[in-house]
C-alpha positions as CSV (number, residue, x, y, z in Angstrom):
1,X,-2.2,8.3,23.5
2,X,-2.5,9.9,26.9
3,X,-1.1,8.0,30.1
4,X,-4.2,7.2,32.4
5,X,-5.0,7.4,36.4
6,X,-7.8,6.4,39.0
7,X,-9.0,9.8,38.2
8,X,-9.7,8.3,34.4
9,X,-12.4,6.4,35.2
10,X,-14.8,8.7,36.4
11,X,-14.1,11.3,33.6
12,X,-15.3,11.8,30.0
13,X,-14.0,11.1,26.7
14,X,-13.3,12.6,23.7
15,X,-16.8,13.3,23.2
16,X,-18.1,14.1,27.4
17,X,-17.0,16.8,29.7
18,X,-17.0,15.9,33.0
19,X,-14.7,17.2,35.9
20,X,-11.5,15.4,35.9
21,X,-9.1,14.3,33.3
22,X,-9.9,14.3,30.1
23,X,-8.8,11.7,27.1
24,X,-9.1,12.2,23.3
25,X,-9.4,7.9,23.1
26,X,-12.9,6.0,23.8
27,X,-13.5,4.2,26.7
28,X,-14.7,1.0,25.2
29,X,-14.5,-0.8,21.8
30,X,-16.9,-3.6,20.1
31,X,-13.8,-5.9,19.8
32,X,-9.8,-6.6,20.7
33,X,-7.9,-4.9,18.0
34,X,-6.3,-7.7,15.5
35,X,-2.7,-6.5,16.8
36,X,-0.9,-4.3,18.8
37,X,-2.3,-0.4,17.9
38,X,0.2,2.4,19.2
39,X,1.6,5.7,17.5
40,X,5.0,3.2,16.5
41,X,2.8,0.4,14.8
42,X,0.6,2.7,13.6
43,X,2.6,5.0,11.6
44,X,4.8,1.2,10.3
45,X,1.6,1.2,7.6
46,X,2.4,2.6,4.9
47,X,-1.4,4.4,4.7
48,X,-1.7,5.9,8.0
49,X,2.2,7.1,7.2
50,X,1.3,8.5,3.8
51,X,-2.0,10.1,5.5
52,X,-0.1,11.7,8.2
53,X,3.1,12.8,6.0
54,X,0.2,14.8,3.6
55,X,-1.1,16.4,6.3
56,X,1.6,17.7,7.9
57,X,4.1,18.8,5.4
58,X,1.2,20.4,2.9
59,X,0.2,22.7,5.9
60,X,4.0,23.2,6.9
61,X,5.3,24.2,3.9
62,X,1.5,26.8,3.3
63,X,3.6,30.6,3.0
64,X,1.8,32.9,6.4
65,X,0.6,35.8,5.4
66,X,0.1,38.9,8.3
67,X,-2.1,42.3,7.4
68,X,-3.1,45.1,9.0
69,X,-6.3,45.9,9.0
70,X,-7.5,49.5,8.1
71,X,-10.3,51.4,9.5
72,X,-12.4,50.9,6.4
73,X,-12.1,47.1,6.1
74,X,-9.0,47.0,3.9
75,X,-5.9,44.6,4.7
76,X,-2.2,46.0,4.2
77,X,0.2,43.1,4.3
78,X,2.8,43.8,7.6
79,X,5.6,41.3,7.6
80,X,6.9,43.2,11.1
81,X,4.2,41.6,13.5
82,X,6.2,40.0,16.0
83,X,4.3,37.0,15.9
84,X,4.7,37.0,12.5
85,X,8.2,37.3,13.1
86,X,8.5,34.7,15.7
87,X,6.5,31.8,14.1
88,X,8.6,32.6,10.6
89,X,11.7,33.0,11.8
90,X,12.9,31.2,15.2
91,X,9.5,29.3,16.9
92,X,12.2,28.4,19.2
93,X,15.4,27.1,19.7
94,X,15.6,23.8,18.3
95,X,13.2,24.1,15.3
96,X,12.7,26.1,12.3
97,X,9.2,27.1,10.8
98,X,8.8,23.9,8.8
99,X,9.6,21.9,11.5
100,X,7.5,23.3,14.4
101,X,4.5,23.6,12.2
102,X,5.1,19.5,11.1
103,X,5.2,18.9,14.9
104,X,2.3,20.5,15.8
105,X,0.0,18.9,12.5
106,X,1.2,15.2,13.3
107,X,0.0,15.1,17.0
108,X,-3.0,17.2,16.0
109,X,-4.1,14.3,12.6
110,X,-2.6,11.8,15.1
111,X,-3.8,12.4,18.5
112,X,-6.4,14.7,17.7
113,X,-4.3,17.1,19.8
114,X,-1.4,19.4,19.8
115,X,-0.2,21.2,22.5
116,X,2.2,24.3,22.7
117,X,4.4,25.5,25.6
118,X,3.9,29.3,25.5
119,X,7.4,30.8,26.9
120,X,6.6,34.7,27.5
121,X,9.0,38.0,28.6
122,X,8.0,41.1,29.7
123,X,4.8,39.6,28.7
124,X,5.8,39.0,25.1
125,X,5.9,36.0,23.7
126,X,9.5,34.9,23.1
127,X,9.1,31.2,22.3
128,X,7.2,28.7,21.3
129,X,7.6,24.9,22.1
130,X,5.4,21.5,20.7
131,X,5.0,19.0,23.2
132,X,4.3,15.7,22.4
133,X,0.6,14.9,23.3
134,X,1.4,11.2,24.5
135,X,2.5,12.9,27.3
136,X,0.3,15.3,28.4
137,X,-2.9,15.0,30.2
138,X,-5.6,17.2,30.6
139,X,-7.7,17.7,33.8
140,X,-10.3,19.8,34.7
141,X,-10.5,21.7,37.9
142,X,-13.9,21.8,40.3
143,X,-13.9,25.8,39.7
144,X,-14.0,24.8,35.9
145,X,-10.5,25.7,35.6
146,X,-8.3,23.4,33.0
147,X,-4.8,22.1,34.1
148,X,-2.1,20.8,31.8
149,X,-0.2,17.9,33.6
150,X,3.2,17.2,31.2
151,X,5.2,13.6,32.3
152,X,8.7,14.8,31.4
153,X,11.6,12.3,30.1
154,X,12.8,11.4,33.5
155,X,9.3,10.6,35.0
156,X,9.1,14.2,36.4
157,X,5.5,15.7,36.5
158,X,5.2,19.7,35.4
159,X,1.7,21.1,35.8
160,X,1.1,24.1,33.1
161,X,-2.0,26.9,33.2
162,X,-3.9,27.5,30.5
163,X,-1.6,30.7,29.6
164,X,0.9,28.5,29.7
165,X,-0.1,26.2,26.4
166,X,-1.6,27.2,23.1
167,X,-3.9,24.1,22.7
168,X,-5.1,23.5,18.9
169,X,-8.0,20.3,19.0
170,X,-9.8,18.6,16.5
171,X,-13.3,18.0,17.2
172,X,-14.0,16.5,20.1
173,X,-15.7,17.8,24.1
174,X,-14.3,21.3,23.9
175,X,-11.8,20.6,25.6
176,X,-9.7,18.0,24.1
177,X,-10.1,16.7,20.8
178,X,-11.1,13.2,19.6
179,X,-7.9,11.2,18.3
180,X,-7.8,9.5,15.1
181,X,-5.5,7.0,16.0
182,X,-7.4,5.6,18.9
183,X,-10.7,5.6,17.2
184,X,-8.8,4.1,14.1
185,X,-7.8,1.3,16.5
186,X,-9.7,-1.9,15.4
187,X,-8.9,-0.7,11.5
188,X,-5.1,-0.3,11.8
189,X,-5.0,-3.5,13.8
190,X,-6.3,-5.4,11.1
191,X,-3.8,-3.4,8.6
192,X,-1.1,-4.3,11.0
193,X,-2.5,-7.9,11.0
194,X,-2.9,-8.3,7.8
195,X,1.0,-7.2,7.1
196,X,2.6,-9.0,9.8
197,X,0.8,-12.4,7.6
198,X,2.2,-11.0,4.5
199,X,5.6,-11.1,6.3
200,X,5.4,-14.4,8.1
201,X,4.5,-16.1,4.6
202,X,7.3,-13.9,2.8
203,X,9.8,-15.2,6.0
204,X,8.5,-19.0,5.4
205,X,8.8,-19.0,1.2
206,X,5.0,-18.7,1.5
207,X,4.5,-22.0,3.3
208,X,1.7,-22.6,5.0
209,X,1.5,-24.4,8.8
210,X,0.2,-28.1,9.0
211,X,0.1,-31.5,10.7
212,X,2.0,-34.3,10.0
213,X,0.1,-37.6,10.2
214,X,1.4,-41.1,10.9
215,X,-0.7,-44.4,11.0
216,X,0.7,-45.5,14.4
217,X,1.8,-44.5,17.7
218,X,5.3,-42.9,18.1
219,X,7.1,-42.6,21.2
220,X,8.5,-39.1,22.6
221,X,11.6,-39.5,20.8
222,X,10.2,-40.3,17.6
223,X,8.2,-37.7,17.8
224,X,10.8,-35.0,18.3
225,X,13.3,-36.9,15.6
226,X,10.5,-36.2,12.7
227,X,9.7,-32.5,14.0
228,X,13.2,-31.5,13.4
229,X,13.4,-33.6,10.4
230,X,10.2,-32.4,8.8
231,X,9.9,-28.9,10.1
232,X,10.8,-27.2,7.2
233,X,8.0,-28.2,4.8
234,X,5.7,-26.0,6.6
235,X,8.7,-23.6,7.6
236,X,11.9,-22.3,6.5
237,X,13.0,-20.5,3.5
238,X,14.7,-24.0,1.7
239,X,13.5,-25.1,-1.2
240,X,14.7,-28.2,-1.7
241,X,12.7,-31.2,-2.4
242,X,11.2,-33.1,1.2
243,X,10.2,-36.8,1.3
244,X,7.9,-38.4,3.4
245,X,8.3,-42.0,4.4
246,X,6.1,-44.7,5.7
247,X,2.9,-43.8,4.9
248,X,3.4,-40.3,6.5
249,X,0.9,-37.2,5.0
250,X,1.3,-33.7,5.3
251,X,-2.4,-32.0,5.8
252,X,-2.4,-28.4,5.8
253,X,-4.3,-26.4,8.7
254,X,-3.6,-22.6,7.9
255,X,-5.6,-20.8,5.4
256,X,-3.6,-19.7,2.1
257,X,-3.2,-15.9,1.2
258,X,-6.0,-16.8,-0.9
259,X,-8.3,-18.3,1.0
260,X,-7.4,-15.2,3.2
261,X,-7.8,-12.8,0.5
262,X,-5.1,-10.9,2.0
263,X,-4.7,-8.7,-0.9
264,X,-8.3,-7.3,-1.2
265,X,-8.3,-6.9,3.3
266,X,-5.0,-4.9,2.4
267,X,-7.0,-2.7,-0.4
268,X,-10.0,-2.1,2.3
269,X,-7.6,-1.6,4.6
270,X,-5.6,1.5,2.9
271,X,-9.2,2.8,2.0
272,X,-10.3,3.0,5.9
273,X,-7.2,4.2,7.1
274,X,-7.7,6.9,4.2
275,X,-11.1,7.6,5.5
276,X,-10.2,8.2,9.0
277,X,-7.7,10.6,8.0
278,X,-9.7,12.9,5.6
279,X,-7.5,11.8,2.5
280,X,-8.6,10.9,-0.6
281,X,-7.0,7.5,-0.9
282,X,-5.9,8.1,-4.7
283,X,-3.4,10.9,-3.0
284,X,-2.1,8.5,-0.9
285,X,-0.7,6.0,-4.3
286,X,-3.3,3.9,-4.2
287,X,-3.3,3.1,-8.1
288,X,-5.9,0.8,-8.0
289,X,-8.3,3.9,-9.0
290,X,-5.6,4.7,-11.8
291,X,-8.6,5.8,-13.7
292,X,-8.5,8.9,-11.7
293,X,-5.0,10.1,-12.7
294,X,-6.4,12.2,-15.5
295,X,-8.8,15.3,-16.2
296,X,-10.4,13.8,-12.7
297,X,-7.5,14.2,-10.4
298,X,-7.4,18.1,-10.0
299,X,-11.3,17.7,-8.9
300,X,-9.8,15.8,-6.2
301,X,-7.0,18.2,-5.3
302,X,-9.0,20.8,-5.6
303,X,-11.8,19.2,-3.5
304,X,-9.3,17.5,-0.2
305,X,-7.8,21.0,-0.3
306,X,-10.9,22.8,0.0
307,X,-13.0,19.9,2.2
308,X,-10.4,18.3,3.9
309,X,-7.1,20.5,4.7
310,X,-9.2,24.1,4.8
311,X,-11.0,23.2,8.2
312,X,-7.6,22.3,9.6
313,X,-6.2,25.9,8.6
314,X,-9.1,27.7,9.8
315,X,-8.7,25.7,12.9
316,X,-5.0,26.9,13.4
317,X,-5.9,30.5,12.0
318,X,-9.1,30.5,15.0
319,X,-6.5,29.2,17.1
320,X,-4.0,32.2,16.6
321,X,-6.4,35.0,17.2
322,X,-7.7,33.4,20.5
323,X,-4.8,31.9,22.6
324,X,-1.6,34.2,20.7
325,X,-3.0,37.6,20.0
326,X,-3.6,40.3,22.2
327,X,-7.1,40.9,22.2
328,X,-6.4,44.9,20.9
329,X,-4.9,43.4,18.4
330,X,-7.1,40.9,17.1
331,X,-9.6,43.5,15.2
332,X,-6.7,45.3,14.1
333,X,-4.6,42.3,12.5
334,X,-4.5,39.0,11.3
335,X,-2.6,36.3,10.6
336,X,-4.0,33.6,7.8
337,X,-2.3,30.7,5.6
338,X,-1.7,31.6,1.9
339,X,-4.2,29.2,0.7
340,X,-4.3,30.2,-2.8
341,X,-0.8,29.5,-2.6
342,X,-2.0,26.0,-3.0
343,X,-4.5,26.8,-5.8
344,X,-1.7,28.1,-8.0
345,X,-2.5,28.0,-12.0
346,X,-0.6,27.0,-14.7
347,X,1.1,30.2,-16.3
348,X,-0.9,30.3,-19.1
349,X,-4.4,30.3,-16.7
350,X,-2.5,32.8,-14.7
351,X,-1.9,35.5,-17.5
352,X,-5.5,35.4,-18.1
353,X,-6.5,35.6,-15.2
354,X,-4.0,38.5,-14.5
355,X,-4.8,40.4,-17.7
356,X,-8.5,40.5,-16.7
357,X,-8.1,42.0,-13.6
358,X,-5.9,44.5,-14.8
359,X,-8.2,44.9,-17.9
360,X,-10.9,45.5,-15.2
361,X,-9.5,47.8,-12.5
362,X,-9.5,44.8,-9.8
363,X,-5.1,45.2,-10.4
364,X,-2.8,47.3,-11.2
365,X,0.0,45.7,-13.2
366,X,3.0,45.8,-10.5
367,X,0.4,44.1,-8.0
368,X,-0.2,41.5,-10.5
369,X,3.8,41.6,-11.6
370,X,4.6,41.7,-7.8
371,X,2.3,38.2,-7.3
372,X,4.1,36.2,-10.3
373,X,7.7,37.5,-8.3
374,X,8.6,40.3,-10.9
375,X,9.9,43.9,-9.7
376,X,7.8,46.7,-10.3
377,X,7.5,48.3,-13.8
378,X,7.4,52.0,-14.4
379,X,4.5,53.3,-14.3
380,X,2.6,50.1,-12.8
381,X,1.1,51.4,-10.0
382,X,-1.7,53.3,-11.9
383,X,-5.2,51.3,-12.0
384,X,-6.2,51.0,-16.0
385,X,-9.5,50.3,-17.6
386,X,-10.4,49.4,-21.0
387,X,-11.3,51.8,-22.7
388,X,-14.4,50.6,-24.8
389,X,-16.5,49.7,-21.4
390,X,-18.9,52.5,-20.8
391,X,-22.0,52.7,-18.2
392,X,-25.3,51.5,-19.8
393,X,-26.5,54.8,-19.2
394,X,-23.9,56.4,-21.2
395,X,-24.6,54.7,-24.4
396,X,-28.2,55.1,-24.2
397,X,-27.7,58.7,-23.7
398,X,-25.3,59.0,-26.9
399,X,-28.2,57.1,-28.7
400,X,-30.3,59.9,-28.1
401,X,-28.4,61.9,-28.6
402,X,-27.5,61.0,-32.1
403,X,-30.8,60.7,-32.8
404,X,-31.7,64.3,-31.6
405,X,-29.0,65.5,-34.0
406,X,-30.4,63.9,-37.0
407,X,-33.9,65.2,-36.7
408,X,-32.6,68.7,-35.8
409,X,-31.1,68.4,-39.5
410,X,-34.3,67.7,-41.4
């Protein structure tokens, strides 16, 4: 979440561009949330975790491919791009590539955001450092112009130009994105809610709160003597047996777990969250659709990976080309996620699939070999065809031709 000024107030949200600064969180809700909603509580349930930790480490650990384009279309991979290079190999000085990529998806499925400090030499980009999006606001200038203002550790203010940050966003204003873990508010509060109960009654030995009732009038003392006496019936993790004396009843106020139905506002709960985060909750553990875990669960796979984390890639991939490339270079290369990386077959599926294409001219053999992580084979390089596929045209004319022959015989 972004720290706010004066300057907030007269600015747009997630979903307006005004002049000023900008904020991925709406400006108004229907309702208080049912607890306290911040990245900390947040990412405490279990769902919105789960959501997040899919997210981020599927993309992270997604091989980068980088080709060079050809003057007819064609792409030659070129492992010695140096952006390539840097994002692969040293991002910067604290991370490696895992790890900066993780930083950047969890505040972009988080805050909706994710900003990058661009560090350049000689006009060549040397480094590249994630800042944390709670930190950073965005404001934009009366010639149009958008400023990055970064609250540093020790309360220090650092104002950054757009060269200065690579700024990926999710949908949103065009300039920042909309964040799912402010619109999410009202839903994770009643999560967080919801398991802060669960914990109370877990604390208490699943006792519920109460009043005790008396047929006459006690004085002060009296009163405080059977509080601490009595306490623990509706309290306390004893489980020894309590008596009441003279007449005394115990009438309970709280609703049970049951009357609550805290287990199905959980469920619900874990489903939302899942919706807000573009997973499919059944990725996420939630067994009660264990029906799923069969011939229907690489549908879903197939489907979150092709619906859900795709737009994110493309996103990044967009991002690249516009804010890291030199524009000369961004007909002449690019830079893409490995997606069908993620689409991997079975081995058997993959032979198939491999013989066909060799079968068919689409392959030669080491290209195919070279994909399943084999070294070259003698020979390999050579495209193949099989042998009994002939044009259409070609048969027709041997037809004829036979024909031709066995009328010039009689």
């Amino acid at each position: 979440m972004a720290w706010y000024n004066p300057f907030t107030w007269f600015s747009g949200s997630g979903n307006t561009r005004r002049e000023g600064t900008q904020t991925s969180a709406p400006y108004s809700y229907s309702s208080e949330p049912a607890a306290t909603v911040n990245f900390d509580t947040a990412m405490a349930v279990s769902a919105f975790w789960a959501s997040a930790r899919l997210l981020t480490e599927t993309v992270a650990a997604m091989p980068i491919k980088s080709y060079r384009v050809g003057s007819d279309g064609s792409k030659q991979e070129d492992p010695n791009y140096p952006l390539w290079r840097l994002i692969n190999f040293q991002p910067n000085r604290y991370q490696t590539r895992n790890e900066f990529l993780e930083s950047i998806m969890l505040n972009l499925v988080t805050d909706g955001n994710a900003f990058t400090r661009v560090v350049k030499t000689g006009g060549r980009i040397t480094s590249l450092l994630p800042l944390m999006s709670a930190q950073m606001q965005v404001f934009v200038t009366n010639s149009g112009a958008i400023e990055y203002i970064y609250r540093n550790f020790d309360n220090t203010v650092t104002t950054y130009t757009e060269d200065d940050i690579w700024h990926i966003k999710l949908f949103g204003n065009g300039v920042v994105g909309m964040s799912p873990l402010a619109y999410a508010r009202n839903a994770l509060g009643v999560s967080i809610a919801a398991e802060e109960r669960v914990g109370t009654l877990a604390k208490n030995g699943g006792k519920p709160s109460g009043v005790l009732m008396v047929d006459k009038v006690l004085t002060p003392q009296q009163r405080e003597a059977i509080r601490e006496n009595m306490k623990e019936i509706a309290s306390g993790d004893s489980d020894s047996l309590k008596i009441l004396e003279a007449d005394m009843k115990f009438q309970q106020i709280a609703l049970s777990p049951q009357d609550m139905e805290l287990l199905a506002s959980r469920r619900y709960s874990l489903e939302d969250i899942a919706r807000f985060m573009g997973v499919p909750s059944v990725l996420i553990n939630d067994t009660a659709g264990s029906t799923v875990w069969g011939s229907g669960v690489e549908q879903i796979i197939n489907g979150f990976y092709k619906l859900n984390l795709k737009p994110y890639l493309e996103r990044i991939e967009a991002s690249w080309k516009r804010w890291l490339m030199a524009p000369t270079d961004r007909t002449k290369r690019i830079m893409e996620f490995d997606f069908d990386s993620l689409l991997r077959a079975d081995p058997k599926a993959r032979a198939e699939t491999n013989s066909i294409k060799i079968n068919s001219a689409q392959a030669t053999p080491n290209e195919t070999r070279n994909a399943e992580g084999l070294p070259d084979a003698e020979g390999g390089d050579q495209i193949f065809i099989n042998g009994a596929l002939v044009p259409a045209q070609m048969a027709n004319s041997n037809n004829n031709q036979g024909g031709n022959n066995e009328n010039d015989q009689t």
